[in-house]
Structures are given as C-alpha cells and as structure tokens.
C-alpha positions as CSV (number, residue, x, y, z in Angstrom):
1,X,0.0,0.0,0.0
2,X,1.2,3.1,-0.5
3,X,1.6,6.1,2.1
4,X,-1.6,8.7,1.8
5,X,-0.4,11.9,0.4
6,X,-1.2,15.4,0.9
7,X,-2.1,18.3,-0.7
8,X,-1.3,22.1,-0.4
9,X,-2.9,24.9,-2.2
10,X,-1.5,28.5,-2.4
11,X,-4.0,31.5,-3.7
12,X,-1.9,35.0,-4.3
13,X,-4.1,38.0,-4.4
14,X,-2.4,41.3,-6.2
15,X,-3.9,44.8,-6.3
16,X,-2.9,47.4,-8.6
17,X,-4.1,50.8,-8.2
18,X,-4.4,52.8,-11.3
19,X,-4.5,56.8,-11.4
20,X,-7.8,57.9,-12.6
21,X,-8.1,58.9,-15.9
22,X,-10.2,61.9,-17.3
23,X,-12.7,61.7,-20.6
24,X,-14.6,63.6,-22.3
25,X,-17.2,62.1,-24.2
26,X,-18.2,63.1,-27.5
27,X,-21.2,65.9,-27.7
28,X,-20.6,67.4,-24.6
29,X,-19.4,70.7,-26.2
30,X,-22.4,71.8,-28.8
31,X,-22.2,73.2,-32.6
32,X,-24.5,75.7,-34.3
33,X,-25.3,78.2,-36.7
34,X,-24.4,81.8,-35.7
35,X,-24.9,83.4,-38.7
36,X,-25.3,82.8,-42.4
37,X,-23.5,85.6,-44.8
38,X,-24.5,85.8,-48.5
39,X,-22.4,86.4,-51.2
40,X,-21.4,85.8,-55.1
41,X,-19.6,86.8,-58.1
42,X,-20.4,87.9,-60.9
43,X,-19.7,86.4,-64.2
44,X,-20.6,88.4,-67.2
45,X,-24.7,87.4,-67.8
46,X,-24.1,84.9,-64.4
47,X,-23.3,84.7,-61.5
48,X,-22.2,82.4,-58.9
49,X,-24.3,82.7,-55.6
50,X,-22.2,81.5,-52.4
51,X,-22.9,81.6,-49.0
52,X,-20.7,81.8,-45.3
53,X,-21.9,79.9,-42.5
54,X,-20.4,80.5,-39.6
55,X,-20.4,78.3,-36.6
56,X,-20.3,78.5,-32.8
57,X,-20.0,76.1,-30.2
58,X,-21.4,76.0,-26.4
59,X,-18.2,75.5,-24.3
60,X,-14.7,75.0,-25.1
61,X,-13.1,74.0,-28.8
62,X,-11.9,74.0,-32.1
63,X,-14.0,75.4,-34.8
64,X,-11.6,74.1,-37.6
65,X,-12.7,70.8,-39.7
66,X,-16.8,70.8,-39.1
67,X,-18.7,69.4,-42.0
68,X,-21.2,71.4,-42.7
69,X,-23.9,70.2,-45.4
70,X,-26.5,72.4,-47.4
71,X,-29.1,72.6,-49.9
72,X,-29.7,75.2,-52.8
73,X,-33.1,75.5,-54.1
74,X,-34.8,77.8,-56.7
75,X,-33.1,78.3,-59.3
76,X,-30.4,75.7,-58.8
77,X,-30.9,72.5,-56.7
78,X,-28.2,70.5,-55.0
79,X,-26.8,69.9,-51.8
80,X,-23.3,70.8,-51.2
81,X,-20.9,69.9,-48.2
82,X,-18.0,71.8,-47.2
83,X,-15.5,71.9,-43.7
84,X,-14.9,75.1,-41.5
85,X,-11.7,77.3,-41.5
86,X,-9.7,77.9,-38.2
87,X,-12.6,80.6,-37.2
88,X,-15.1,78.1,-38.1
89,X,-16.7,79.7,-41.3
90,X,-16.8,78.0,-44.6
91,X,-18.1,79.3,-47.9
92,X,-20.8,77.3,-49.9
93,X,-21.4,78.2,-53.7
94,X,-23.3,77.2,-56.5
95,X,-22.5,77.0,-60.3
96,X,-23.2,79.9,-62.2
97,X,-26.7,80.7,-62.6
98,X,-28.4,83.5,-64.7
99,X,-31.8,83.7,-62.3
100,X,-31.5,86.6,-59.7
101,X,-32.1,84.6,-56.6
102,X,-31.2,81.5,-55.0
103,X,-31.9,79.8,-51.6
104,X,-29.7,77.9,-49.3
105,X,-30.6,76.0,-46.2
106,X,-28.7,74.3,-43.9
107,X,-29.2,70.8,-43.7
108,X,-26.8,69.1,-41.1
109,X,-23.9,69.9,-38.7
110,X,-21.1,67.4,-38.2
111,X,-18.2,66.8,-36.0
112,X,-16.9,63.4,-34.2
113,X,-16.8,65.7,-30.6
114,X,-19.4,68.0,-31.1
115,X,-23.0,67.7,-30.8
116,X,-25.2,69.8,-33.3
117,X,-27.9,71.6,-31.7
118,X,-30.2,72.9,-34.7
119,X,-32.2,74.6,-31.2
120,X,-29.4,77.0,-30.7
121,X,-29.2,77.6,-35.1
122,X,-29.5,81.7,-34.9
123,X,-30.5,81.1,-38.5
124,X,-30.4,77.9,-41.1
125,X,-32.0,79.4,-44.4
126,X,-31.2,82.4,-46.4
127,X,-32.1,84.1,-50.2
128,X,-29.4,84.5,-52.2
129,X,-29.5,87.5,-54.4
130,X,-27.2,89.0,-57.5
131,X,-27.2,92.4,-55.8
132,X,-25.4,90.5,-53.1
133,X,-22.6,89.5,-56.1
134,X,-19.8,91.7,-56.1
C-alpha cells in the first residue's frame, strides 16, 4: 500500500491601483449656426451665388474641420458639403446661374466631438440675391 499523500494549495491576491483617468465624451461641447452671410460673383450674364456659414459652439473648442452640409433651391438644386476654416466659417457656392435669386438652407452639422444643436441655429435658411454679387 502506498503512504496517503497530501495536498497544499496556495492563492496569491495582487492589487494594482491605477491613477484615474479623465474623458470627455463626444457631444458634450455643442455646434451651431451663428450666422449665415451671402455672397457671389459675378460672371458676365451669371453669377455664382455663395454663402458663409459661420459656426459656434457652447463651451470649449476648435472650430476648424466641421462638416457642414447644405441645400440650394430655386433656381439651382443641390446639396453641397463643405469643412470650416480655423474661425469656423466656410463658404458654400453654387455653379453659375443667370436667375436673380437662390436659396440655401442648412441641412446638417457634423463633428466626431461636437453635438449639433439645430435649437441654438440663430438662422439655417437664407435668399441669395445677385445684388449680393460683387
């Protein structure tokens, strides 16, 4: 027969504390419209309508890089998208058109850390004229 045996079991337990960590989730800083601007140039018997939107945002941030997508309607239709300068404007245009008004509305706001919020827009739709051409 052989000699009963024993055995021994060992449990280790290690806890690492780590230092605590800061985020800021996406959308807690907002983006709007503060103002639409509108422009053109004239081409002979066209012009070419164009319009600044300018942004703002509720707290701290960049305005540089926001997508900012419209629509023309009237005399030309489309929908155009264009990203904001360091001050957070950026100029939308249409081709050439020979009609003496267009309108542009604003159709969506985008960012991948700012929230739109179309409830703080100042404005979102504006008439393009050619007296506004220079």
């Amino acid at each position: 027969t052989l000699p009963p045996t024993t055995t021994t079991t060992t449990t280790t337990t290690t806890t690492t504390t780590l230092p605590p960590t800061t985020t800021t989730l996406p959308g807690s800083v907002g983006v709007f419209v503060a103002a639409m601007i509108p422009e053109g140039d004239l081409l002979g018997p066209l012009w070419e309508p164009s319009v600044q939107v300018r942004l703002g945002l509720t707290g701290e941030g960049t305005l540089r890089d926001i997508e900012v997508t419209g629509q023309w309607s009237g005399a030309f239709v489309g929908t155009v998208t264009g990203f904001t300068n360091p001050t957070g404007r950026v100029t939308l245009s249409a081709p050439p058109i020979s009609q003496d008004v267009v309108t542009f509305t604003v159709l969506a706001v985008s960012h991948a850390d700012y929230a739109y919020q179309p409830s703080l827009n100042v404005i979102t739709q504006i008439a393009v004229n050619r007296a506004d051409a220079d």
